[in-house]
VEXLUMKOL-51749 format. One line per field, with one value per residue (C-alpha): x, y, z negated; chain. Coordinates in steps of 0.5 Angstrom, whole numbers, padded with zeros to 4 digits, always signed. Layout:
% VEXLUMKOL-51749
u [X, ...]
v [Y, ...]
w [Z, ...]
cadena [A, ...]
END
This chain:
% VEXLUMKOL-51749
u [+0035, +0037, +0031, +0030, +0026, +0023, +0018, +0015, +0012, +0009, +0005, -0002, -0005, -0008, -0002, -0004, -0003, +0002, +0009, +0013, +0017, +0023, +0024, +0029, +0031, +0035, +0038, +0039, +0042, +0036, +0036, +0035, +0041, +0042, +0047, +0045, +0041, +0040, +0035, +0033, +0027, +0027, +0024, +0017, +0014, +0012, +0005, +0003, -0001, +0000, -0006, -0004, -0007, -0001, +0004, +0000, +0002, +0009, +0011, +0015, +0015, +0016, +0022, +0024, +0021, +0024, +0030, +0032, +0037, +0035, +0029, +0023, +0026, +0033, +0030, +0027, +0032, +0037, +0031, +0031, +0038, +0039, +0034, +0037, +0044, +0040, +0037, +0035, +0032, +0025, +0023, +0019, +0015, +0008, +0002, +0007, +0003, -0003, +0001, +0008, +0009, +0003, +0007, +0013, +0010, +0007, +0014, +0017, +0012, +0010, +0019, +0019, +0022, +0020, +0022, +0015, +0015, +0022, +0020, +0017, +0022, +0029, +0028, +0026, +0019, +0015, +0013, +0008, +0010, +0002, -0002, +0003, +0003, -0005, -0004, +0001, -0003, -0009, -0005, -0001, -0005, +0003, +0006, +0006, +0003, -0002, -0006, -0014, -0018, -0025, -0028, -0025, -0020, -0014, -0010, -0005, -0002, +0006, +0005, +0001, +0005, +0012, +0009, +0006, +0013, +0017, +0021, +0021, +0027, +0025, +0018, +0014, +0011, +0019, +0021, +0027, +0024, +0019, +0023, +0026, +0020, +0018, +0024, +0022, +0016, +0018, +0022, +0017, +0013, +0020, +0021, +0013, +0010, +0017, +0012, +0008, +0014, +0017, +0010, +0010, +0017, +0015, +0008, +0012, +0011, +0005, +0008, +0011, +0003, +0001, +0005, +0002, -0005, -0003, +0000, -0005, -0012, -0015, -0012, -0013, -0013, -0014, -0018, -0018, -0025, -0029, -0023, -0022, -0017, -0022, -0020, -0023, -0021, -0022, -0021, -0019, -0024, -0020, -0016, -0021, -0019, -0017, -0012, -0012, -0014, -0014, -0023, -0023, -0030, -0031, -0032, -0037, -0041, -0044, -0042, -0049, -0054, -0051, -0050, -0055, -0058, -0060, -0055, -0060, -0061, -0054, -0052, -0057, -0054, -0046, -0048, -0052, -0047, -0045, -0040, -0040, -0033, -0028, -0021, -0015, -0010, -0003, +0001, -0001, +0004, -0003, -0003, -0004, -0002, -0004, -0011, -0010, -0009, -0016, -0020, -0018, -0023, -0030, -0034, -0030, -0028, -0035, -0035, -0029, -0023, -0028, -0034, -0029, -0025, -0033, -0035, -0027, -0029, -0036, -0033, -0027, -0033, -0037, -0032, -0038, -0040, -0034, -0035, -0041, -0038, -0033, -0038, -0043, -0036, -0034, -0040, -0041, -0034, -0036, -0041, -0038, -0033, -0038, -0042, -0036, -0033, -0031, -0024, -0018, -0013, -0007, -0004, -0008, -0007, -0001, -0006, -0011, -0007, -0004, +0002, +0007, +0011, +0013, +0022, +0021, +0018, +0024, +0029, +0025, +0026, +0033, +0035, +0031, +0035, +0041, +0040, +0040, +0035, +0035, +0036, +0030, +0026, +0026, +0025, +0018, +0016, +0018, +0014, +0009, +0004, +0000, +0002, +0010, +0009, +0005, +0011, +0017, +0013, +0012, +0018, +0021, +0017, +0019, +0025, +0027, +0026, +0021, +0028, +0030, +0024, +0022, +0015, +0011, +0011, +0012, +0005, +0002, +0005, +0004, -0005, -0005, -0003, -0007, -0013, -0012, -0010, -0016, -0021, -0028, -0030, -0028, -0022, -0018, -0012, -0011, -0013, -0013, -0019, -0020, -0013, -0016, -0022, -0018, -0014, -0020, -0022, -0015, -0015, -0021, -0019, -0012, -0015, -0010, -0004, +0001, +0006, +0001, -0002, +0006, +0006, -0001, +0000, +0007, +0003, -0003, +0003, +0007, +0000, -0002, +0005, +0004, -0003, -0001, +0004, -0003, -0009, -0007, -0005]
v [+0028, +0022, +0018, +0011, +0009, +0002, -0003, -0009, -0015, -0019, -0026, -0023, -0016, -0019, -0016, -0022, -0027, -0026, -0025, -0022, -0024, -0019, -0012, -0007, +0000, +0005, +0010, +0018, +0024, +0031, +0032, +0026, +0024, +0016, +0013, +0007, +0001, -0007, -0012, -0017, -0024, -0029, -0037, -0038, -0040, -0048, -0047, -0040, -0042, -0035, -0031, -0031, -0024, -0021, -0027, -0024, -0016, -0017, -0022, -0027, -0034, -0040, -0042, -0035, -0037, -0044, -0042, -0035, -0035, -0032, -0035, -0030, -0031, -0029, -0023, -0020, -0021, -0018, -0013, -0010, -0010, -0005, +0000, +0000, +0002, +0007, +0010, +0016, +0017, +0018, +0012, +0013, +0010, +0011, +0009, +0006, +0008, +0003, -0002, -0003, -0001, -0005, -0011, -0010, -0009, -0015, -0019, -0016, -0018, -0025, -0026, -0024, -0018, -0013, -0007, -0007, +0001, +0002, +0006, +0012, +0011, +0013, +0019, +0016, +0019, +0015, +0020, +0017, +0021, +0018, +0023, +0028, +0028, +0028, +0034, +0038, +0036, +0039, +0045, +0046, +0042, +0043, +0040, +0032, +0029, +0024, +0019, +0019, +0013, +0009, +0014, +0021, +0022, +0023, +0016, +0016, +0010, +0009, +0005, +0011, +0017, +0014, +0011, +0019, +0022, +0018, +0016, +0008, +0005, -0002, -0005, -0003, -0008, -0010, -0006, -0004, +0000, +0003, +0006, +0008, +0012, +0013, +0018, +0021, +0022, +0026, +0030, +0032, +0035, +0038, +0042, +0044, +0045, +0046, +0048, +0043, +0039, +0042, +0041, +0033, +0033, +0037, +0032, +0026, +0023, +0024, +0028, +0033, +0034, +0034, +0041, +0044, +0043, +0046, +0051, +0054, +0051, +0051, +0049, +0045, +0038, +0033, +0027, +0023, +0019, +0017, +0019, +0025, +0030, +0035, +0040, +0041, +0048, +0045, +0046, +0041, +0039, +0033, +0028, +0022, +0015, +0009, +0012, +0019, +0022, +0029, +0029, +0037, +0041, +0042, +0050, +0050, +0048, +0053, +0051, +0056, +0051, +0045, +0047, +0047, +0041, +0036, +0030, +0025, +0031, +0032, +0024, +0024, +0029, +0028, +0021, +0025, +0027, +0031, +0030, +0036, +0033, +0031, +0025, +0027, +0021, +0024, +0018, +0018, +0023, +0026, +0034, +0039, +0046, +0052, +0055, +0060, +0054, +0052, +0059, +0059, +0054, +0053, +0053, +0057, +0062, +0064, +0064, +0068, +0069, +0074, +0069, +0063, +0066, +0067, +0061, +0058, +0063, +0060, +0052, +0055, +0059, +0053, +0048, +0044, +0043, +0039, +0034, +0033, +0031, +0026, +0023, +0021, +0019, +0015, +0012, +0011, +0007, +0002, +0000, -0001, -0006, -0010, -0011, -0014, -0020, -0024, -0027, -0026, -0030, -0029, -0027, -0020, -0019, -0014, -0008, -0012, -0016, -0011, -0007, -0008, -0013, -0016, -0016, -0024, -0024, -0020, -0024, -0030, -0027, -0025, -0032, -0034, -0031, -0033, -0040, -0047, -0051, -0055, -0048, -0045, -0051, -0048, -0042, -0044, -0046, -0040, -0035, -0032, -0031, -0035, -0032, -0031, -0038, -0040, -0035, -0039, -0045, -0043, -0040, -0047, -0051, -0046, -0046, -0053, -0059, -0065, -0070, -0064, -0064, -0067, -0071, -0068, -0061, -0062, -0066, -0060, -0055, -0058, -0061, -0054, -0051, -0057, -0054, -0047, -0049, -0054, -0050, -0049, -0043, -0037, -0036, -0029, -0033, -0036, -0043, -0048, -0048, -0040, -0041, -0045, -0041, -0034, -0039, -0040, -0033, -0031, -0035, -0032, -0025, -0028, -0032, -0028, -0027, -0033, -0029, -0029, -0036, -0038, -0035, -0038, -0046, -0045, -0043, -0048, -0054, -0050, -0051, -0058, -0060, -0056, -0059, -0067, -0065, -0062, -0066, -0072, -0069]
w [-0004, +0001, +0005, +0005, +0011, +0010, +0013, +0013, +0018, +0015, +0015, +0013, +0011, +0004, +0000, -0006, -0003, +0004, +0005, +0007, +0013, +0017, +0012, +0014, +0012, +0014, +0009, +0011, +0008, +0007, +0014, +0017, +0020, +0019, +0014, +0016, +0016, +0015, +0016, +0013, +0016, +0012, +0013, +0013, +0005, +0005, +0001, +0006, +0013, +0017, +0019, +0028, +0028, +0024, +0028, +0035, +0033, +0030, +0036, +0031, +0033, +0028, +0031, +0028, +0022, +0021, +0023, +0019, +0014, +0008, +0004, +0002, -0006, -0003, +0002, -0005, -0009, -0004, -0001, -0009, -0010, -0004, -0006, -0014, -0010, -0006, -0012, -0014, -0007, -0003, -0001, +0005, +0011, +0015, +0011, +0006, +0000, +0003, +0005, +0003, -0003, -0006, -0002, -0005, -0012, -0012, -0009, -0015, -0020, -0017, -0016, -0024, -0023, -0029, -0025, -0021, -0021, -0018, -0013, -0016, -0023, -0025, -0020, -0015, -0011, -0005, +0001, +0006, +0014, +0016, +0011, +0013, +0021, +0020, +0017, +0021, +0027, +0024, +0023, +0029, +0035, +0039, +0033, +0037, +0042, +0041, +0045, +0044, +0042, +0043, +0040, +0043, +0036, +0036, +0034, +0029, +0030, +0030, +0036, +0039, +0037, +0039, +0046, +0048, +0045, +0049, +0043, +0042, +0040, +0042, +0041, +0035, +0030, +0028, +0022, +0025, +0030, +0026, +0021, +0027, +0030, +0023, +0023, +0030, +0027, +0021, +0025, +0029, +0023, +0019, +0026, +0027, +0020, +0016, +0011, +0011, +0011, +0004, +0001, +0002, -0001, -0008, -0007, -0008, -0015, -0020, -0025, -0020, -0017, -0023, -0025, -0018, -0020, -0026, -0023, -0017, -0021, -0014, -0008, -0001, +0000, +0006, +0007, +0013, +0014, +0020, +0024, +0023, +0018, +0014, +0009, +0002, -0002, -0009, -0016, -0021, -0028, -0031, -0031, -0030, -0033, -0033, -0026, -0029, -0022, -0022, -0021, -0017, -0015, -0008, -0008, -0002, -0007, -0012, -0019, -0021, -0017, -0022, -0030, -0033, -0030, -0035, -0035, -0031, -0026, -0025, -0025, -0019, -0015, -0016, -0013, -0007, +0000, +0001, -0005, -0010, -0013, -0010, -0013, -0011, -0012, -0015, -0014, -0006, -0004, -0001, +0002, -0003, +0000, -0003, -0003, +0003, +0008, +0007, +0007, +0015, +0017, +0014, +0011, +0006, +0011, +0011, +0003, +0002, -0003, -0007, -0009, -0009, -0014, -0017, -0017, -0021, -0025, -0027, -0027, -0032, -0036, -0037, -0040, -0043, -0036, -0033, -0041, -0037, -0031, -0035, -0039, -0033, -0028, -0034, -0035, -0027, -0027, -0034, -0030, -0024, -0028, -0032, -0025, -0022, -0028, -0023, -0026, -0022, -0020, -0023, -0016, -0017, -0024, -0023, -0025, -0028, -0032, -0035, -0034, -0041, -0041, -0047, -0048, -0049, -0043, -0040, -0043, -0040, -0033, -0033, -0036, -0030, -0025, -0027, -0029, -0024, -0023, -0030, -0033, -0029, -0031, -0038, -0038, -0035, -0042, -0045, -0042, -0047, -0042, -0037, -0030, -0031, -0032, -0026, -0022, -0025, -0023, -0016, -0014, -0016, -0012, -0006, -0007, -0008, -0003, -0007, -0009, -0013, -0017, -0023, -0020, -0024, -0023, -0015, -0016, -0020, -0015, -0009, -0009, -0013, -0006, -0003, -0006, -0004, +0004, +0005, +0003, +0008, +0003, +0004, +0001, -0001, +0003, +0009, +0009, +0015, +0017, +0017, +0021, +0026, +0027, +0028, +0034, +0037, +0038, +0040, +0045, +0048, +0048, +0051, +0056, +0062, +0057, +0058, +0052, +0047, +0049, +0048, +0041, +0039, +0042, +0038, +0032, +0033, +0033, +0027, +0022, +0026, +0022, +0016, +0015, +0015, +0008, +0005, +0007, +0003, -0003]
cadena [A, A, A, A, A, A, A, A, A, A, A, A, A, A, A, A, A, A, A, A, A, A, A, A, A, A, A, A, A, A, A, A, A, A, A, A, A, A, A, A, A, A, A, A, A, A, A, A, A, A, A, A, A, A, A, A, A, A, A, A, A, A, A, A, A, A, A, A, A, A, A, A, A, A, A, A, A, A, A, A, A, A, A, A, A, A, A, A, A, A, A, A, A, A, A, A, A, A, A, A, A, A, A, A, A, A, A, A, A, A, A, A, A, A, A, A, A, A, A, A, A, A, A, A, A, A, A, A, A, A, A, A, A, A, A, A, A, A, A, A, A, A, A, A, A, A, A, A, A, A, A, A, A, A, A, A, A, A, A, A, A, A, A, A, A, A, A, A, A, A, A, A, A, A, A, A, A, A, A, A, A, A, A, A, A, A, A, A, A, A, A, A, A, A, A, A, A, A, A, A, A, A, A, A, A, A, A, A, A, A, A, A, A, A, A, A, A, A, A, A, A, A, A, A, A, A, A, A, A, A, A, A, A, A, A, A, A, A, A, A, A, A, A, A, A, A, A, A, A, A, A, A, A, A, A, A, A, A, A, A, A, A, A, A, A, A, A, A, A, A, A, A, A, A, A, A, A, A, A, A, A, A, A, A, A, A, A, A, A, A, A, A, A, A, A, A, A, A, A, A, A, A, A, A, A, A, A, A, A, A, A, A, A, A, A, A, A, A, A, A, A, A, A, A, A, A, A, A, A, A, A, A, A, A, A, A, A, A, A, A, A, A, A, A, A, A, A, A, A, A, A, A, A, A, A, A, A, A, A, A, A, A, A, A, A, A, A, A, A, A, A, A, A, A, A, A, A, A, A, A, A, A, A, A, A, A, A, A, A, A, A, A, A, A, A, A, A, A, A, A, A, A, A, A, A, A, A, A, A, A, A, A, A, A, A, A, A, A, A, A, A, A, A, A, A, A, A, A, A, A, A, A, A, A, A, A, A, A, A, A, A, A, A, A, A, A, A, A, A, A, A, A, A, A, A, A, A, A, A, A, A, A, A, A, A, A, A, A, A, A, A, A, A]
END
């Protein structure tokens, strides 16, 4: 398949509750010659103080922001409708399964879009270059050239790798050139760990993962902590619910040592590091290879194919003892979730709220996106549920100016928002004040950078406005 590098700058890292402000993407056949590419900035949202640390990195100035042509409802519209022209590809972007995917989601979901899986259904797969490029310089040191950070490892930022290759398309942090350098990136690893490469493809989609796991039963994954890359030769046990994450035994752990403990016991020791289990995320397009790549390196070069094999062979002899493993996991993550009841707002219902939609609720959306004004107003109330409403109600509050609203949902929406921005708490979003303070140590840091002291008096200025239109809501 076809590639569809994407990107996105946004006005804050918190994916509930930012927006997304420049989105640009570049199409490429197999080989990663482009095709072509768009991009998109849309105008700041009325009701969203940004977070100036972001504005700092991206570099985009409130003049860009007031001044852009499209909306943010506009820009998702458009945004959606290039990616189901596209499709079926593999949408791909370094450190998109963190970040950009879970972006777009919720620009679909808050935008009364029904297709929130669109990148990874109907033939589409999600491939991540960032957990990739870890791995291949793992493999191959030659592989790219890296910088070392603060702490002596290796940097994996974007920023980084296109500045010690030497292939920077422009300045990093606009979703252009990072598509660009994206695309540098992955040719690196295509022509120095082609088998790593050809792995991360056939690793792009749950299901896909799910048949090698089924297949090979013990194989090499890799997972990035404390800043470095560390490989785990590991057998799968189960399926673990709610997210059906594949729950794997570490093989440098003898299996003998643990099944004949009692449940309290062996709850106790799968909670001790070093972890005996280990999760590996399907939908994330992790590194999964076979499990002679990770015999090479120890502790399982010590241990050896013949007592690895002895210790999988143990694990499948005592199918009693993965049960067991389920039941205390399960039992571990109920607690967890009754430990933690606070009521989320409805922008972060997307998983929490539950992710069938009802064909009313469909048709409701459709009906939305199709209709005026007055035809919008309607359909507000003819959602069955509370937080589709609440969306309806919010993208017209940001799409229309005051005079073009009835009074009383203007009000509603408007000391709505008021409420949020002017709090002193410490909200999940930025506030005027949690503004404020971050401007305060910006302009510490940037004492001697007159570019960056620009940007954060253009913003500061930009606030101040926004500040009087809410204060006396």
């Amino acid at each position: 398949m076809d590639f569809c590098y994407f990107d996105y700058e946004s006005s804050d890292s918190r994916v509930d509750f930012g927006q997304v402000l420049e989105f640009s993407f570049v199409h490429t056949d197999s080989n990663l010659n482009i095709l072509n590419k768009k991009e998109l900035k849309c105008r700041l949202k009325s009701n969203v103080v940004p977070s100036i640390g972001a504005m700092l990195v991206n570099n985009i100035s409130p003049k860009m922001l007031t001044n852009a042509e499209l909306s943010h409802y506009e820009l998702v519209m458009e945004n959606y409708n290039w990616f189901q022209k596209l499709s079926p590809i593999y949408f791909t972007g370094f450190n998109i399964t963190s970040f950009d995917i879970e972006f777009y989601r919720r620009m679909l979901f808050k935008n009364l879009i029904p297709n929130w899986y669109q990148t990874n259904t109907n033939g589409n797969k999600i491939h991540d270059v960032l957990p990739q490029v870890r791995a291949a310089k793992f493999i191959n040191r030659n592989v790219i050239a890296t910088k070392l950070n603060e702490k002596g490892n290796d940097s994996f930022k974007l920023q980084d790798l296109s500045e010690v290759g030497n292939f920077n398309h422009g300045v990093s942090h606009s979703s252009i050139v990072d598509c660009l350098n994206t695309i540098e990136v992955s040719k690196k690893i295509r022509e120095g760990t082609p088998e790593l490469w050809n792995a991360s493809l056939k690793s792009a989609h749950r299901t896909d993962v799910e048949l090698i796991i089924g297949n090979e039963k013990i194989f090499t994954a890799f997972e990035f902590f404390y800043g470095k890359l560390r490989p785990f030769v590991q057998k799968h046990l189960f399926y673990h619910k709610p997210f059906r994450w594949s729950i794997c035994w570490d093989l440098k752990h003898d299996p003998k040592d643990y099944i004949n403990l009692s449940k309290e016991e062996l709850a106790n020791e799968l909670q001790k590091t070093p972890k005996k289990t280990r999760t590996f995320k399907q939908n994330k397009n992790n590194v999964i290879m076979k499990k002679d790549l990770g015999l090479n390196y120890e502790p399982y070069a010590q241990i050896g194919l013949k007592e690895i094999l002895n210790r999988a062979k143990t694990l499948d002899e005592n199918p009693n003892f993965a049960h067991s493993v389920s039941i205390i996991m399960e039992e571990l993550a109920r607690e967890k979730i009754e430990n933690n009841q606070i009521e989320p707002f409805l922008e972060e219902t997307l998983y929490k709220g539950g992710l069938n939609i009802s064909d009313k609720d469909k048709k409701n959306m459709e009906l939305f996106h199709k209709s005026d004004l007055s035809g919008k107003l309607s359909t507000v109330e003819k959602f069955t549920e509370e937080r589709y409403a609440y969306f309806a109600k919010c993208i017209i509050y940001e799409e229309y100016s005051k005079n073009e609203l009835p009074k009383n949902l203007f009000n509603e929406m408007h000391r709505h928002f008021a409420k949020r921005l002017t709090s002193l708490n410490n909200e999940k979003w930025e506030t005027f004040a949690s503004f404020a303070k971050e401007c305060d140590d910006y302009r510490e840091k940037y004492k001697n950078n007159p570019s960056k002291l620009k940007i954060l008096d253009e913003y500061d200025s930009y606030v101040e406005e926004m500040k009087l239109k809410f204060e006396n809501a």
